[in-house]
C-alpha positions in Angstrom: -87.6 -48.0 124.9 -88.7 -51.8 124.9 -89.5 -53.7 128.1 -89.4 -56.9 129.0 -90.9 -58.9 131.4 -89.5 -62.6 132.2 -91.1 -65.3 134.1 -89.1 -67.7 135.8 -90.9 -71.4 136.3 -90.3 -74.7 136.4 -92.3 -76.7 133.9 -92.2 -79.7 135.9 -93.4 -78.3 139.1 -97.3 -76.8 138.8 -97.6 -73.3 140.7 -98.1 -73.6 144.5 -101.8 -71.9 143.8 -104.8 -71.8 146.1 -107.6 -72.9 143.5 -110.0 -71.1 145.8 -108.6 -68.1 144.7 -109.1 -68.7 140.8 -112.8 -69.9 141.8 -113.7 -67.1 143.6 -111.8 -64.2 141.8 -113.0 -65.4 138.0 -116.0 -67.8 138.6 -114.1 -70.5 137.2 -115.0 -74.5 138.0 -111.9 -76.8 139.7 -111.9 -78.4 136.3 -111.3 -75.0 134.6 -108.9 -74.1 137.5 -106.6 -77.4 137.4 -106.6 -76.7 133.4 -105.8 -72.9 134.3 -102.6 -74.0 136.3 -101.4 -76.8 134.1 -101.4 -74.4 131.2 -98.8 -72.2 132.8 -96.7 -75.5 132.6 -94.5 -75.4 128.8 -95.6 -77.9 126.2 -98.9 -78.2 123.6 -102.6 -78.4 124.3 -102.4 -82.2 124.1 -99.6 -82.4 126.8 -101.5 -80.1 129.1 -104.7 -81.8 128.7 -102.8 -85.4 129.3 -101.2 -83.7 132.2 -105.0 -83.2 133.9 -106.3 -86.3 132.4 -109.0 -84.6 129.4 -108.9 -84.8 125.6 -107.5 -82.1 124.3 -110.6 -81.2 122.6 -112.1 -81.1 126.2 -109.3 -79.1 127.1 -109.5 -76.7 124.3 -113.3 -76.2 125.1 -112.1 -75.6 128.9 -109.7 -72.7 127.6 -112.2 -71.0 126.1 -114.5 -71.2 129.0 -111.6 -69.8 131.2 -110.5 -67.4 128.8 -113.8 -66.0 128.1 -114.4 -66.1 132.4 -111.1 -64.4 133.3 -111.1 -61.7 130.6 -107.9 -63.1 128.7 -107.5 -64.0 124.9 -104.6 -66.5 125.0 -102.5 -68.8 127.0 -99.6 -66.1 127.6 -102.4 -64.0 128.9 -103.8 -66.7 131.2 -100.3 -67.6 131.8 -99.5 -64.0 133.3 -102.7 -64.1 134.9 -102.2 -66.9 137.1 -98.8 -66.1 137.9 -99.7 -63.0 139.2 -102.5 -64.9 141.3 -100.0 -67.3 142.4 -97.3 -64.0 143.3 -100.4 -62.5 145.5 -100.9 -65.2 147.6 
């Protein structure tokens, strides 16, 4: 039997995250961690990395910093990921 699991956000409002958390848990820099968060936000690469103020080839080279930090292998997996650190705070 298939499951599915939905996630409710809005993509104009970021997450109400600590970025202590992120920094702590996974290591990550509050570059990596601002990148982190915007990318749970809908839209491209470019419009996350306008969104934190980066080239998108910066921000491309931050996701796989984070992804390679925080054990994930896409955005949907970063995505869930940070929601869930959101949820637990």
């Amino acid at each position: 039997m298939p499951e599915v699991i939905v996630f409710l956000n809005n993509p104009n409002r970021l997450l109400n995250l600590a970025p202590e958390i992120l920094c702590s848990t996974y290591g990550l820099i509050p570059a990596e961690v601002r990148l982190a968060i915007a990318a749970t936000a809908v839209g491209s690469l470019k419009d996350v990395a306008k969104n934190v103020g980066v080239a998108a080839s910066t921000a491309r080279t931050q996701l796989k910093q984070i992804y390679a930090k925080t054990g994930t292998g896409s955005r949907a997996d970063l995505v869930r990921l940070v929601i869930g650190s959101s949820a637990t705070r």
